[in-house]
C-alpha positions in Angstrom: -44.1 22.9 4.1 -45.0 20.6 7.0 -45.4 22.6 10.5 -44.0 20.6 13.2 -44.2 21.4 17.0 -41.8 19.6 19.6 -43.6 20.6 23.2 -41.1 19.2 25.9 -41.5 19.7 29.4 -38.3 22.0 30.8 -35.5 23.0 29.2 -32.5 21.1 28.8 -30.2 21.9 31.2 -27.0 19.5 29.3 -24.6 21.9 27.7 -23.8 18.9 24.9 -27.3 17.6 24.6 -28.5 21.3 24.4 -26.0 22.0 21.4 -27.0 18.9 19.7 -30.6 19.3 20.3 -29.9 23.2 18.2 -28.1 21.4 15.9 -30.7 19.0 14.7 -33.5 22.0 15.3 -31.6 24.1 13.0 -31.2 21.1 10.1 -34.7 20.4 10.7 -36.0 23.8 9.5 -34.8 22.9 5.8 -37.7 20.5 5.6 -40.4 21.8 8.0 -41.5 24.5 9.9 -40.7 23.9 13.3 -42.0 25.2 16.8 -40.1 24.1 19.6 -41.9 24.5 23.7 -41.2 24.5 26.5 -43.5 24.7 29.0 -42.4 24.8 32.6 -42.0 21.3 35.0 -44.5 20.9 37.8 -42.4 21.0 41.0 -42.5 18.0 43.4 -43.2 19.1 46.7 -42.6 17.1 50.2 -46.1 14.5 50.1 -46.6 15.3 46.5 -47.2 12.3 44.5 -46.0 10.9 40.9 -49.9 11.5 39.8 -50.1 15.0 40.8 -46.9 16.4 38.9 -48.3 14.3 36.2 -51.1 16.0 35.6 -50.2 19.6 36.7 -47.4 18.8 33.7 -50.2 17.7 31.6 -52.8 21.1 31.9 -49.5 23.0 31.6 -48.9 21.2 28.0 -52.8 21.1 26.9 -52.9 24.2 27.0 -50.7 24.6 24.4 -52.5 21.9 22.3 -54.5 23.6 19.4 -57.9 21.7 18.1 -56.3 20.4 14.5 -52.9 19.4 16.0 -51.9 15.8 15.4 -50.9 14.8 18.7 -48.2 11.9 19.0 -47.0 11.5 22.7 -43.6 10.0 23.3 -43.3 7.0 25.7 -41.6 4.2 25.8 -44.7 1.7 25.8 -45.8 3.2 22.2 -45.1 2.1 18.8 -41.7 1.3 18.0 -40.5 1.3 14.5 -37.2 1.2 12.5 -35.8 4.6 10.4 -37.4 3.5 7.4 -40.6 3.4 8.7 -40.9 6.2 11.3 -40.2 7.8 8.0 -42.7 6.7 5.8 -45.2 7.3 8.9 -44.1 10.7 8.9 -44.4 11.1 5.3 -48.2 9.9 5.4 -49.0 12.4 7.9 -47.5 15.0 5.8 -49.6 14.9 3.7 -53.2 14.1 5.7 -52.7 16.4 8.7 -52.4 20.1 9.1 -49.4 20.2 11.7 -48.0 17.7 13.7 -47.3 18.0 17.6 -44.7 15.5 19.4 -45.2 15.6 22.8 -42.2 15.0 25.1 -42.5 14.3 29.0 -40.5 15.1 32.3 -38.4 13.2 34.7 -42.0 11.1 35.6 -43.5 10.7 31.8 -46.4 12.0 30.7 -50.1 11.9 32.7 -52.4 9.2 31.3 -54.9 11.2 30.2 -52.4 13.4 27.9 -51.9 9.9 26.4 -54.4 8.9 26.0 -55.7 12.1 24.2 -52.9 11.4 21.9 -53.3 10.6 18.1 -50.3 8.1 18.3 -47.6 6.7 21.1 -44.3 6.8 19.8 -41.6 4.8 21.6 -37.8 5.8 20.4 -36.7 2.5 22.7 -37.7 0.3 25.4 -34.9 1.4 27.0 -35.2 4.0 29.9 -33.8 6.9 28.8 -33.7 10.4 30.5 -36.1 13.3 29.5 -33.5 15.2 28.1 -31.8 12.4 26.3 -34.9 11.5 24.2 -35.3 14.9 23.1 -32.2 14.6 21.6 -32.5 11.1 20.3 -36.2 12.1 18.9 -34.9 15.2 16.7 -32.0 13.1 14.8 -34.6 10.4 14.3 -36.8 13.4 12.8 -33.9 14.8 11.1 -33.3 10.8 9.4 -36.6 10.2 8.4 -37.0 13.5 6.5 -33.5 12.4 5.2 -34.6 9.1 4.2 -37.9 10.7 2.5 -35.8 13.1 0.1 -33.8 10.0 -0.8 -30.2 12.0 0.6 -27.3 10.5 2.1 -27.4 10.8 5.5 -29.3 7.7 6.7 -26.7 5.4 5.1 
């Protein structure tokens, strides 16, 4: 069974984003075993800048990068592709990679370097959408592609 880890910075706050975000987490666990992180948000402090949260965010979420992890970073400038084939990409790496990380930013993103130490930028829109919102958005597009890969109903 694939071993998926979502690492998101926070935790959702969103009473209805948080009960949709447990209800795709606990579908998802019927087709892969699945770590979900949380790692805690840098606070922004009077003169801090963008940068520095950034990449206090970042050591906080390397840290809980392993070596063999296939890292895919979520931001809106990455690859964008339809259901079918954000499944058939997850499919491939199924079977050539050991365990695949998704990496979901804060309020600011993610730092450049954490993307750019990324395997693969995925982009769920082009839209600007709110930290908590793509976490959300990211699991039912999980939950779809694995749908759409055991050929079941819910995609249509």
């Amino acid at each position: 069974m694939l071993k998926i880890r979502v690492i998101v910075v926070d935790r959702t706050r969103s009473p209805f984003l948080k009960q949709g975000e447990s209800f795709y987490l606990d579908r998802l666990r019927r087709y892969a075993r699945l770590e979900w992180v949380e790692v805690k948000p840098a606070k922004i402090r009077k003169g801090g800048t963008a940068d520095k949260v950034l990449a206090l965010e970042g050591t906080s979420i390397s840290k809980r990068l392993l070596p063999r992890d296939y890292i895919i970073a979520l931001d809106r400038a990455g690859k964008s592709y339809d259901s079918e084939g954000f499944a058939g990409r997850i499919q491939k790496l199924s079977i050539t990679q050991g365990r695949l990380t998704f990496v979901v930013g804060g309020p600011l993103g993610l730092s450049t370097e954490l993307l750019n130490g990324a395997n693969e930028i995925l982009s769920l829109s082009r839209f600007t959408l709110t930290h908590e919102m793509s976490r959300l958005l990211f699991l039912e597009q999980l939950y779809r592609a694995f749908t759409i890969i055991n050929n079941e109903k819910y995609h249509k």
